[in-house]
C-alpha positions in Angstrom: 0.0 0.0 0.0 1.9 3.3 -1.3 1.2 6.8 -0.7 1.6 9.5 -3.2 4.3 11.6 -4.0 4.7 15.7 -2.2 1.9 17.5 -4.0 1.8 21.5 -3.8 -1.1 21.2 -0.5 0.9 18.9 1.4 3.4 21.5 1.8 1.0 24.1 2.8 -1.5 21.3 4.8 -4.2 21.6 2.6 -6.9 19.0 2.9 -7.0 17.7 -0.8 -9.6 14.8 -0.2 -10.8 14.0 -3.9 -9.6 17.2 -5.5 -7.3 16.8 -8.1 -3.4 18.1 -7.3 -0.1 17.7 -9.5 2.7 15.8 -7.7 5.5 18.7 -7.2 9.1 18.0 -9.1 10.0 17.1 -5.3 6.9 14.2 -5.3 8.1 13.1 -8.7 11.7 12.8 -7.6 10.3 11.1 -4.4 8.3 8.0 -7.0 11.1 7.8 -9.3 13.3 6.4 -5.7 10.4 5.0 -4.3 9.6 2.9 -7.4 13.2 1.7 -7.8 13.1 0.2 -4.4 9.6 -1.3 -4.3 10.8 -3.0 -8.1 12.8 -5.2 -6.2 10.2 -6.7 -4.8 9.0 -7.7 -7.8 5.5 -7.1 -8.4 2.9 -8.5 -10.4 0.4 -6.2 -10.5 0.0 -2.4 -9.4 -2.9 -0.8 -9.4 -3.7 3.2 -8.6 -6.4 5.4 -7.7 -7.1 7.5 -10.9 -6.0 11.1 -9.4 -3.5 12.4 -10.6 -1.0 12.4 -7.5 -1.4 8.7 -7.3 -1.8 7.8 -11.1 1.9 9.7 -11.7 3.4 7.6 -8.8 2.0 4.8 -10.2 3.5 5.3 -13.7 7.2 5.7 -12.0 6.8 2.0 -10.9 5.3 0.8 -13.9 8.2 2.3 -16.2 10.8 0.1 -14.1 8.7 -2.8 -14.1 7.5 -2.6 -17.5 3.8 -3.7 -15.5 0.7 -1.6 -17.1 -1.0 0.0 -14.0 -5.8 -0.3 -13.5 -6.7 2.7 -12.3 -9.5 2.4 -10.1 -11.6 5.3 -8.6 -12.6 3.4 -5.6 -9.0 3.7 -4.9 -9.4 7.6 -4.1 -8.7 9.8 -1.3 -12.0 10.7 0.8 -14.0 13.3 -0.5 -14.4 15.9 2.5 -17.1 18.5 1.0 -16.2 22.4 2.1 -13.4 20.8 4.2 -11.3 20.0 0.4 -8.8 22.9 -0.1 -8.6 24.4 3.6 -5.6 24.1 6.2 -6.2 22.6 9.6 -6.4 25.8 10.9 -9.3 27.1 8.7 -10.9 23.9 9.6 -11.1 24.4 13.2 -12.2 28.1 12.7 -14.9 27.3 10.6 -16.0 24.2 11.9 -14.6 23.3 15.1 -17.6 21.1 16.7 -17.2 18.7 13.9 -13.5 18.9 13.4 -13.6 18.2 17.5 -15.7 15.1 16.9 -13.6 13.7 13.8 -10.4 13.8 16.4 -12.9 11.8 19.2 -13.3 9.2 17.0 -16.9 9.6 16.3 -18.5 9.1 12.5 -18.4 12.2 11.0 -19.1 13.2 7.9 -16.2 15.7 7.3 -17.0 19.1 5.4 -20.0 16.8 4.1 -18.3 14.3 2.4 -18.0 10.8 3.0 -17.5 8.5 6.4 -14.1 6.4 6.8 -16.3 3.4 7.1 -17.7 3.9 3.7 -14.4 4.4 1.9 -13.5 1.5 3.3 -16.7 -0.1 1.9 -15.3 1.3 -1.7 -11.7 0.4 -1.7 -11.1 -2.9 0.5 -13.3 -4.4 -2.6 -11.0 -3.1 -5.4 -7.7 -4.1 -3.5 -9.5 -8.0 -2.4 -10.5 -8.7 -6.5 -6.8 -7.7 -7.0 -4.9 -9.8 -4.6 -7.5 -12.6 -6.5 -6.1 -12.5 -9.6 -2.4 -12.5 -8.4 0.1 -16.0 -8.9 0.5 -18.0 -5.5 3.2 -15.9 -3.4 2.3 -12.6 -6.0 2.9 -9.4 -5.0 0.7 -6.3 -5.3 1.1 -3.0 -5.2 -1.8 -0.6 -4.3 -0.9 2.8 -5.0 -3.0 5.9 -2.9 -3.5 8.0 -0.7 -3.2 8.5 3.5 -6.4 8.2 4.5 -7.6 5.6 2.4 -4.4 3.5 2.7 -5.3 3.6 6.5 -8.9 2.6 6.7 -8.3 -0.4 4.2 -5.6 -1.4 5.9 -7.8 -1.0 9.5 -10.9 -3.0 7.0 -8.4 -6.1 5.7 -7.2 -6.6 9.4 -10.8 -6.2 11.0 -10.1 -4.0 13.1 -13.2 -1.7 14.7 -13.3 1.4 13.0 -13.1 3.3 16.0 -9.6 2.4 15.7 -8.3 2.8 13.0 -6.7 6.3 14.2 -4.3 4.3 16.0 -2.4 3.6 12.7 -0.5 6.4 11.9 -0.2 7.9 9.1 2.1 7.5 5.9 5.0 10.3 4.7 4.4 11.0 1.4 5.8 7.7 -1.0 6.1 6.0 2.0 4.4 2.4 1.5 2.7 -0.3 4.6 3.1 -4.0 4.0 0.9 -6.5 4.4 1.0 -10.1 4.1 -2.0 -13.1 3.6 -1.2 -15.6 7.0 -3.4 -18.4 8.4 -5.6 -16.1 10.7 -6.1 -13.5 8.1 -4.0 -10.3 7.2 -1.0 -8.8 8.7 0.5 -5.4 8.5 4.3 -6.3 8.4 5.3 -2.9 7.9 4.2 0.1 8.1 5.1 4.0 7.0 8.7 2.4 5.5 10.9 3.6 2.9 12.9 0.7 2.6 12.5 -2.8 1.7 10.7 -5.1 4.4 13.7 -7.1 6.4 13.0 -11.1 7.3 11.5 -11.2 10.6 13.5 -13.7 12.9 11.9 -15.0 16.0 8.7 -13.9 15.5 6.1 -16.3 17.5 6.5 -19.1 15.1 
C-alpha cells in the first residue's frame, strides 16, 4: 500500500480529499526512488487510484517494471465536501464542533463528504479482487493515498473502525506491507521507505 508523492497542498497542509493536485518535481523525484526500491520486490500487479497524484506515482513504478498500471476510482482519497482545499487551521475556525468530533473518534461526515467506514466499503473491494487474480506468493502493489491507505488497511485486518486512528499515518511515497497468514492479514510494515527485512523469531 503506497502513498503518493509531495503535491503542492501537502506543503502548505491543505486538505485535498478527492480534489485533483499535480505531484511537485520534489513528489516526482520522491516516486522515481520509491519505485526503484519497491521494483525489487518484484511485483505482479499495481494498481492506482485515478487522481492524478497517485496515477503519476504509479506510472514511475510501472516504467521500471514494465507492468501496465488499473486505475480504479474506488482507490481515491475521501472526498471531505467544504473541508477540500482548507488548512487545519481554517478547519477548526470554521468548523470546530465537527472537526472536535472527527479527532474523538466519532462518524463524522467531514465538510459533508464521505464517512471512513464507507471508503473502506469502496476500496477494501478493489484491492481483495486484486490480490484474487495475483500468482501464488504474487505481489501487489496498491498505489494511494493517507487516509484511504489507512482505513483499508484498519478494514483487511478487521479491526473496529473506531480504531483505525491508531495507525499512523504515511509520509508521502512511503508504503505499509501486508502479508496473507493463516488467521487473516498482517501489517508487516508500516510508514517504510525501505524494503521489508526477514522477521526472525517472531512467535512461530
Amino acid at each position: 500500500m503506497w502513498r503518493h508523492g509531495q503535491t503542492t497542498w501537502n506543503v502548505e497542509r491543505r486538505f485535498q480529499g478527492s480534489t485533483n493536485i499535480p505531484l511537485t518535481e520534489v513528489g516526482r523525484t520522491q516516486a522515481r526512488r520509491a519505485a526503484r526500491l519497491l521494483a525489487a520486490l518484484g511485483p505482479d500487479l499495481i494498481i492506482s487510484s485515478d487522481l492524478d497524484r497517485a496515477a503519476h506515482t504509479a506510472d514511475e513504478l510501472s516504467a521500471v517494471t514494465g507492468l501496465e498500471v488499473t486505475h480504479h476510482p474506488g482507490l481515491r482519497e475521501t472526498y471531505a465536501g467544504v473541508w477540500q482545499g482548507l488548512t487545519g487551521e481554517e478547519i477548526q475556525a470554521k468548523h470546530g464542533a465537527e472537526y472536535l468530533a472527527w479527532k474523538r473518534g466519532e462518524p463524522v461526515r467531514r465538510g459533508g463528504g464521505e464517512l471512513e467506514t464507507e471508503v473502506a466499503d469502496r476500496a477494501a473491494p478493489v484491492v481483495l479482487r486484486a490480490v484474487e487474480s495475483l500468482p501464488d506468493d504474487g505481489t501487489l502493489v496498491v498505489v494511494s493515498h493517507g487516509g484511504a491507505i489507512r482505513v483499508t488497511i484498519g478494514r483487511l485486518l478487521g479491526l473496529d473502525p473506531r480504531t483505525w486512528e491508531a495507525l499512523g499515518g504515511l509520509s508521502n511515497c512511503c508504503w505499509s506491507v501486508l502479508g496473507e497468514a493463516l488467521r487473516g492479514w498482517r501489517l508487516l510494515e508500516h510508514n517504510a521507505g525501505s524494503l521489508p527485512e526477514p522477521v526472525l523469531g517472531d512467535d512461530d
